[in-house]
VMD Tcl script that draws the C-alpha trace (Angstrom):
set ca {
  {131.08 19.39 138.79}
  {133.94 21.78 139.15}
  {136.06 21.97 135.96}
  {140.01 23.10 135.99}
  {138.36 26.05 134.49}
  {136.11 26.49 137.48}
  {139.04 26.04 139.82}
  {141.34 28.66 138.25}
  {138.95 31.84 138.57}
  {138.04 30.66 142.23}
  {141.61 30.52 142.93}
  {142.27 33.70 140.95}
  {139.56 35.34 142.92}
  {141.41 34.37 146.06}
  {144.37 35.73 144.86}
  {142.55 39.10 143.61}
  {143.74 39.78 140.40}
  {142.19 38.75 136.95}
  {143.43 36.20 134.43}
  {145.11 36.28 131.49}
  {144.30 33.65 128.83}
  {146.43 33.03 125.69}
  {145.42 31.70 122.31}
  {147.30 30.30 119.76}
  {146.69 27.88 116.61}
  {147.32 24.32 117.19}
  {150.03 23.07 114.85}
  {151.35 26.28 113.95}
  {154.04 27.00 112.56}
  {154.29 22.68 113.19}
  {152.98 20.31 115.49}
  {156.13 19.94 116.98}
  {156.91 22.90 117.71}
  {153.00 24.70 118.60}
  {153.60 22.10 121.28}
  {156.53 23.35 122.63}
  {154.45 26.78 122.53}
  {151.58 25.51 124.25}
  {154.10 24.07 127.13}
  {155.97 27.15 127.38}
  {152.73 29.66 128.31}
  {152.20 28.96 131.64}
  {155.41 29.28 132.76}
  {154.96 32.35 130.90}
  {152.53 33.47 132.89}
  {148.85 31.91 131.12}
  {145.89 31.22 133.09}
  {144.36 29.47 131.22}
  {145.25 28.80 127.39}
  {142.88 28.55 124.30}
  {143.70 26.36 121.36}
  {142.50 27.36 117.94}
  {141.46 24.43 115.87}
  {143.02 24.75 111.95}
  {140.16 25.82 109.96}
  {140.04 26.22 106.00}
  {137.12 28.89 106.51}
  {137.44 30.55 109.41}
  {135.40 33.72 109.24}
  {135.62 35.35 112.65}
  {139.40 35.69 112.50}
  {141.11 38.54 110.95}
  {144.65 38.16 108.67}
  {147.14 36.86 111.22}
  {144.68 34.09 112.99}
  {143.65 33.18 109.24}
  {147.20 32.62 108.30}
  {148.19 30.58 111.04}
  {145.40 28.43 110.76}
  {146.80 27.93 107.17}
  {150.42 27.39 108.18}
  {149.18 24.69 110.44}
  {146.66 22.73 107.98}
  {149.42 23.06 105.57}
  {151.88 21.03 108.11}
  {149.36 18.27 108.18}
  {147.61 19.46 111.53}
  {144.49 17.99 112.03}
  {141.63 17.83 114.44}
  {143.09 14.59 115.82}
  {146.27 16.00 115.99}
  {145.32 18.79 118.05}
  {143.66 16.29 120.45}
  {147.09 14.73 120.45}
  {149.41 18.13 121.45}
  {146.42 18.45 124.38}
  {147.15 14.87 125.26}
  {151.15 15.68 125.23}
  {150.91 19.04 127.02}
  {148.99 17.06 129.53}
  {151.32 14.88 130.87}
  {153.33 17.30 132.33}
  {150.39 19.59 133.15}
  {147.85 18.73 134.91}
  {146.66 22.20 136.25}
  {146.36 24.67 133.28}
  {142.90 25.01 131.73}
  {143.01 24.21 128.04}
  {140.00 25.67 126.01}
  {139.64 24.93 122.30}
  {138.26 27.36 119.84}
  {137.38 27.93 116.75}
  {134.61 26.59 113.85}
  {131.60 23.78 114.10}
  {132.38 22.04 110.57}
  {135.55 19.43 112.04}
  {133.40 19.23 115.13}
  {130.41 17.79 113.19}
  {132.67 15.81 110.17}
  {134.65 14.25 113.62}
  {131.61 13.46 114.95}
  {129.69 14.88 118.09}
  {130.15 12.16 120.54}
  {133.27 10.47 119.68}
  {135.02 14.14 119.37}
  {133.68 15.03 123.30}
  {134.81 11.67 124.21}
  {138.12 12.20 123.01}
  {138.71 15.44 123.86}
  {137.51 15.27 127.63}
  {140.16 11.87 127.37}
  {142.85 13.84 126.04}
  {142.53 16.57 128.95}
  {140.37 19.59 127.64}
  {138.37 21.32 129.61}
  {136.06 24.16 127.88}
  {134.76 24.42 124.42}
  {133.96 27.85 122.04}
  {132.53 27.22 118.79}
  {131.96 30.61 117.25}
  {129.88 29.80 114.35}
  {126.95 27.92 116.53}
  {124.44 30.13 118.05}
  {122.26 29.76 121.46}
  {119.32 28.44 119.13}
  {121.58 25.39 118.23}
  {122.31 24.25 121.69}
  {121.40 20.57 121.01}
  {124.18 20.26 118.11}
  {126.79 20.58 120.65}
  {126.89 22.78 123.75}
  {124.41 20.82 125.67}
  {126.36 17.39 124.98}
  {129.67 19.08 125.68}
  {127.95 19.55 129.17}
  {126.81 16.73 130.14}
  {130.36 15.04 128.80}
  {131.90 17.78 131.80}
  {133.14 20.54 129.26}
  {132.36 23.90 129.75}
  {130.69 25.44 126.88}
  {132.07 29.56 126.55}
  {129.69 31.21 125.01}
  {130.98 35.01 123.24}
  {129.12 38.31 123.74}
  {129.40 41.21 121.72}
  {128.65 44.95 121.53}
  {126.10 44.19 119.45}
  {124.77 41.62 122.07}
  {121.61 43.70 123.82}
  {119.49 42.91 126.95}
  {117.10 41.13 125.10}
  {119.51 38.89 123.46}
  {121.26 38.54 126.28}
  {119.98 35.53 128.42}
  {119.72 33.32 125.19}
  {123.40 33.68 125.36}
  {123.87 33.08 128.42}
  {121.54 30.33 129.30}
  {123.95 27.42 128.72}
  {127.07 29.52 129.12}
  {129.61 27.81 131.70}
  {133.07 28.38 132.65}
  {133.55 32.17 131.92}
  {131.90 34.70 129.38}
  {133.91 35.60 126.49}
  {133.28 39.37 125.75}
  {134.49 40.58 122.25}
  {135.52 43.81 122.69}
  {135.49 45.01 119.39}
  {132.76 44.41 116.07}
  {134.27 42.29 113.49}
  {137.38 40.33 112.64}
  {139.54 39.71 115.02}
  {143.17 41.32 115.40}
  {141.35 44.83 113.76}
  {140.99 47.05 116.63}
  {142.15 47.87 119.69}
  {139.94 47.70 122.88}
  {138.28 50.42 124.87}
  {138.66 50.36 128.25}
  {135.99 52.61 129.12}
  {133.43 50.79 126.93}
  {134.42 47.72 128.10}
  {134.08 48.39 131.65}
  {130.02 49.12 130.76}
  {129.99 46.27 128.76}
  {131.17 44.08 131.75}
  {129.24 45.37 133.90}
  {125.92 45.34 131.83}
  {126.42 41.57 131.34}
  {127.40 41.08 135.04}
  {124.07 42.00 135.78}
  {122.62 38.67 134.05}
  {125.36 36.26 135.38}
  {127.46 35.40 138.22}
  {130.30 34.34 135.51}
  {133.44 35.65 135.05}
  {133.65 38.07 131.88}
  {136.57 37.80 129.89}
  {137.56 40.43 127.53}
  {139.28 39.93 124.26}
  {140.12 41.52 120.80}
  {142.20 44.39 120.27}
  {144.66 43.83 123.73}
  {148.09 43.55 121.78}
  {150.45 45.49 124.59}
  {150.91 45.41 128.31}
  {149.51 48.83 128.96}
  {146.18 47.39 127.34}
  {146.45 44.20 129.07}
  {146.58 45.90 132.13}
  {143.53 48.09 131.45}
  {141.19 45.75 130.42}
  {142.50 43.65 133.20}
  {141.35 46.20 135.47}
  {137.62 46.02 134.11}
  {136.90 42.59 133.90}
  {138.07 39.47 135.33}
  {140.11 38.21 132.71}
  {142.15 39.51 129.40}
  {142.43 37.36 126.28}
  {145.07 38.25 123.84}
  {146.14 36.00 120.77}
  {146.58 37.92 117.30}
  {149.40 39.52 118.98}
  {151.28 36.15 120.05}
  {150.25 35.17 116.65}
  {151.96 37.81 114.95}
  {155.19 37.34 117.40}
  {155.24 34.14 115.79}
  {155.00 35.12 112.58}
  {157.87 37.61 112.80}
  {160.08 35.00 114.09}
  {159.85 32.28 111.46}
  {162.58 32.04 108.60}
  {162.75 32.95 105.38}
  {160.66 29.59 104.33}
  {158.49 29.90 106.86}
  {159.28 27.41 108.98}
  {159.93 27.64 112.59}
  {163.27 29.02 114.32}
  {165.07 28.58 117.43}
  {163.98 31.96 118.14}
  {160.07 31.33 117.56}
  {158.89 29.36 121.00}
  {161.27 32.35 122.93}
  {159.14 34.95 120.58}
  {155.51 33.95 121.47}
  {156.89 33.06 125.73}
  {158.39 36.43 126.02}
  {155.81 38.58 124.78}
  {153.49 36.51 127.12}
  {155.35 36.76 130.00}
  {155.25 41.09 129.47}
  {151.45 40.87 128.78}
  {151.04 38.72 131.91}
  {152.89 41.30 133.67}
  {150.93 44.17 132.18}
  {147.48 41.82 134.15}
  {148.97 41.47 137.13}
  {149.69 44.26 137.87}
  {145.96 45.45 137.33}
  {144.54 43.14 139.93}
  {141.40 42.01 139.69}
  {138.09 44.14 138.53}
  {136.30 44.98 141.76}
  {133.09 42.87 142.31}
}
mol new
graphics top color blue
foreach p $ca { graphics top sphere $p radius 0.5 }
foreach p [lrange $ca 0 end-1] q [lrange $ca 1 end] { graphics top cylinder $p $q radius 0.2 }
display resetview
């Protein structure tokens, strides 16, 4: 079954240039307005967009992902909720790939099945879960694939030969290479080290490798763009946001025009790499 997911790359592929994927935290700095955010990306220039789900312990994510996950649990987002903004991007989207990411714990407390259910119903397409490893397949990646999600699975510099094809094995949709060790938004990427990386994983799998971590300018957009067939960037948009909320904290009319324009030169800085050759 070919997902939107599936459909994007192949098209990008036929268009020769890599993609650029977005992330930002459901909810934040509101519901209302995150889905105003979430609508404005791809005419931004987003691929394919990534959702974070509001976490109270999310331990991957560095300061400014941490934060926003905060600002948006403290504006009553929800699991549910998020589901929802999918649901209401959706009907006036049908195209964009919508991936959500971020922790197992509202996954399980949701509930497996009814949560894949819902989610496939409300229009997403791919799943990461960063906290549940290849040896824990049968909690939720395998389900997610047979309800038609595509389960992204994250490799690391850390991540050796051996190790892998356990990654790997039930990977679909695209590879998610972290480009950096630890937290997110710490670093900046390598291009040189990435483009072994990529290829040293492209040597177990036909999928597309997606780089993110540390990509917070066009310039670096467009050089990791170069090396792999798709840049991630979303601490940066993050902080965009951040810098464009009001004294209180709250959203203002400059915030959705904040994350969208910063977007739109990042998507430049990709397309204008091409894609990685094959």
């Amino acid at each position: 079954m070919t997902t939107r997911i599936d459909a994007r790359f192949a098209e990008l592929k036929k268009q020769g240039r890599s993609a650029f994927i977005t992330f930002v935290m459901a909810g934040d700095p509101d519901p209302a307005t995150s889905l105003e955010i979430v609508k404005a990306l791809p005419k931004a220039g987003s691929d394919i967009i990534e959702i974070g789900m509001p976490f109270t312990d999310p331990m991957a994510d560095g300061p400014a992902i941490q934060a926003a996950g905060l600002r948006a649990l403290k504006a009553g987002m929800t699991l549910k909720k998020t589901l929802a903004l999918v649901r209401a991007f959706r009907n006036g989207d049908s195209t964009t790939p919508l991936v959500l990411m971020g922790y197992y714990n509202p996954i399980y407390v949701y509930g497996v099945a009814e949560f894949l259910a819902d989610a496939r119903d409300a229009g997403v397409d791919g799943l990461i879960v960063v906290d549940l490893p290849p040896e824990e397949d049968g909690e939720l990646c395998l389900p997610a694939m047979k309800a038609g999600l595509n389960f992204i699975r994250l490799a690391t510099p850390t991540t050796d030969d051996k190790r892998l094809p356990a990654v790997l094995a039930n990977t679909s949709g695209f590879v998610y290479y972290v480009s950096i060790t630890g937290i997110t938004g710490s670093a900046g990427a390598d291009s040189g080290a990435v483009a072994q990386a990529v290829a040293r994983i492209k040597r177990h799998t036909a999928l597309p490798v997606c780089v993110g971590f540390g990509i917070r300018t066009a310039e670096a957009a467009r050089a990791i763009a170069s090396k792999a067939d798709g840049a991630v960037v979303g601490t940066a948009l993050v902080d965009a946001l951040r810098a464009s909320l009001d004294a209180n904290g709250r959203a203002s009319g400059k915030t959705v025009d904040a994350v969208a324009g910063l977007a739109a030169a990042l998507a430049n800085g990709v397309r204008a790499a091409g894609q990685v050759a094959e």
